[in-house]
LOTOR-405358 format. One record per residue (C-alpha): residue in one letter; chain; x, y, z. Coordinates in steps of 0.5 Angstrom, whole numbers. Layout:
<site code="A" unit="A" u="X" v="Y" w="Z"/>
...
REM end
This chain:
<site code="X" unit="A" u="222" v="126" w="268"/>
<site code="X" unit="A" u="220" v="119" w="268"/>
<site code="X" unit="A" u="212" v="118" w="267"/>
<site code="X" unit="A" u="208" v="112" w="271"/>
<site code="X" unit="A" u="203" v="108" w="266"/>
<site code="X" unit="A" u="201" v="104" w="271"/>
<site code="X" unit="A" u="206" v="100" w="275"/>
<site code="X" unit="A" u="211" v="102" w="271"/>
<site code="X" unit="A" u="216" v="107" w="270"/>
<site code="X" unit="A" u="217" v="109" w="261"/>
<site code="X" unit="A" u="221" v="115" w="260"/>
<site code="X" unit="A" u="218" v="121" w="260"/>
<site code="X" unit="A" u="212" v="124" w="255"/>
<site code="X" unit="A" u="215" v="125" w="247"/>
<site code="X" unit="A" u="211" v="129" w="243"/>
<site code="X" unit="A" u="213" v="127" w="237"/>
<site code="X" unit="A" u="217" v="120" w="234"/>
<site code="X" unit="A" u="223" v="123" w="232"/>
<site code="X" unit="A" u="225" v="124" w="240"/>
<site code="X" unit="A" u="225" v="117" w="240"/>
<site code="X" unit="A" u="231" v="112" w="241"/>
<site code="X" unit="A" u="232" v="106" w="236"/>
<site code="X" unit="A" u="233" v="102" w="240"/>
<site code="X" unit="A" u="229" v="96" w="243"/>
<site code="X" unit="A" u="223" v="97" w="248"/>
<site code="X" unit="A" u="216" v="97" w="249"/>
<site code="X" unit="A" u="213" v="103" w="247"/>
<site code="X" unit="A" u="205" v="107" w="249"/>
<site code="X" unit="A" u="202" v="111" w="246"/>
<site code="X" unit="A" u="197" v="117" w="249"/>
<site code="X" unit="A" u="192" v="121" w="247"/>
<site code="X" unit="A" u="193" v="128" w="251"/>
<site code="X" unit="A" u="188" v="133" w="253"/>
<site code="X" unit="A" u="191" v="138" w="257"/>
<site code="X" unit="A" u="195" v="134" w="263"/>
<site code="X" unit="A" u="191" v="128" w="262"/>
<site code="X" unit="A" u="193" v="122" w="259"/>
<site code="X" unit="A" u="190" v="116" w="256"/>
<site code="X" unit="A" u="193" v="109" w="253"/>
<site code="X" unit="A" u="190" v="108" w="245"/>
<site code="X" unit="A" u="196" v="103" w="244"/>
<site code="X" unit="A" u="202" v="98" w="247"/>
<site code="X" unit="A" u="207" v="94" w="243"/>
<site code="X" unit="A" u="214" v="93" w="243"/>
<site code="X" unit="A" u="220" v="93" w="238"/>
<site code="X" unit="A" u="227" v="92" w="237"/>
<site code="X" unit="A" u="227" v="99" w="233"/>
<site code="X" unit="A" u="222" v="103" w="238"/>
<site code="X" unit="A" u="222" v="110" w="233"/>
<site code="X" unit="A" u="223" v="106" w="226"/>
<site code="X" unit="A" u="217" v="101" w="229"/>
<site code="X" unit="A" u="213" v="108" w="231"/>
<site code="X" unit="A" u="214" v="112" w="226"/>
<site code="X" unit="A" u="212" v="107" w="221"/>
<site code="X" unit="A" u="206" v="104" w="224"/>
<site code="X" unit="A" u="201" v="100" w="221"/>
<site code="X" unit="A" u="195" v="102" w="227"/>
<site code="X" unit="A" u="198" v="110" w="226"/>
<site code="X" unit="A" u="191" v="112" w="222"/>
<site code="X" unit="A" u="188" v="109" w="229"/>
<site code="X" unit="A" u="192" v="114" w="234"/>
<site code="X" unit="A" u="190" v="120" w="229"/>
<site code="X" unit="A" u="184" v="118" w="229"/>
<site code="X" unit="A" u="183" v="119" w="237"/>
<site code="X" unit="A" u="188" v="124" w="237"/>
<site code="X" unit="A" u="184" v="128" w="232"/>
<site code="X" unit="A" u="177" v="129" w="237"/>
<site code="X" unit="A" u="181" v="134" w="241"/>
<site code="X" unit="A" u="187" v="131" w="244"/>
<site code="X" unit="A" u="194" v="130" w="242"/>
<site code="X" unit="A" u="199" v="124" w="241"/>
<site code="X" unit="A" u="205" v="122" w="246"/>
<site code="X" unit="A" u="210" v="117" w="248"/>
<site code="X" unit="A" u="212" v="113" w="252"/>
<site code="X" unit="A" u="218" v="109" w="252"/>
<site code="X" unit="A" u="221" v="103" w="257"/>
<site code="X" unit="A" u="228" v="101" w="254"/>
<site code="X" unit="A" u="230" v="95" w="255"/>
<site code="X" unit="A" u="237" v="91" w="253"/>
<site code="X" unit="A" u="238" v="88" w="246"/>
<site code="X" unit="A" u="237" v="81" w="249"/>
<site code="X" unit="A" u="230" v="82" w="252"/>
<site code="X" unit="A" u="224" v="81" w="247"/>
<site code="X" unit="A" u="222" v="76" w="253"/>
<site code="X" unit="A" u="221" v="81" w="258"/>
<site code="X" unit="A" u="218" v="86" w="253"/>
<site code="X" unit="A" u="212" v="82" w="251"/>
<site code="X" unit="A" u="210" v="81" w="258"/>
<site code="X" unit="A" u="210" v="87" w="260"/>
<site code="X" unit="A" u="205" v="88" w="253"/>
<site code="X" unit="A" u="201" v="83" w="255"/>
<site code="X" unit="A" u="200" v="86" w="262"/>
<site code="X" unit="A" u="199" v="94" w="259"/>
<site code="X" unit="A" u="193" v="90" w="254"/>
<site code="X" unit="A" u="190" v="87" w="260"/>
<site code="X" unit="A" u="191" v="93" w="266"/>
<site code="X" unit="A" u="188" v="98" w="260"/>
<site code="X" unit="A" u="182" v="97" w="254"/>
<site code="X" unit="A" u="187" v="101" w="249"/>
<site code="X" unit="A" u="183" v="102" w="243"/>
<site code="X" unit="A" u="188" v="101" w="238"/>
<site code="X" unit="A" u="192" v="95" w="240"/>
<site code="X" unit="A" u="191" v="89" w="237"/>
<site code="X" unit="A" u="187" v="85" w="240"/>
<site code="X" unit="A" u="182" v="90" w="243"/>
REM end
């Protein structure tokens, strides 16, 4: 099932990284509480899991997770052409929310 975040439309929530596809898109990250989800963290990637599974700002998603939610992702594919499209639909997701582990914020 398709999840909206925003105006947009990600594949459905994963709970963990390894059901990503290594493909390229723009990945979120959410801190979940129940049935509630917020965005800690927008970015894209050619290599969604790999990009994922390896990140730098990890530590930051643990950290917010840790004060009682967990972690989740979201994830809108895209074609190998399309690292144009992805960082403005980054830019967009980082203005529409204040997600405290983006670069940036």
């Amino acid at each position: 099932m398709n999840v909206r975040i925003g105006r947009h439309t990600f594949d459905r929530l994963h709970a963990a990284p390894d059901r990503l596809k290594d493909t390229p898109g723009v990945y979120a990250v959410l801190s979940t509480i129940n049935e509630h989800a917020t965005v800690i963290d927008v970015g894209e990637s050619d290599h969604v899991k790999s990009s994922v599974m390896t990140h730098t700002r990890r530590d930051c998603w643990e950290r917010i997770a840790s004060l009682g939610g967990s972690i989740a992702f979201a994830v809108a594919y895209y074609g190998p052409e399309s690292t144009g499209d992805r960082r403005k639909l980054v830019r967009q997701l980082r203005q529409e929310f204040i997600a405290p582990c983006s670069e940036g914020n």
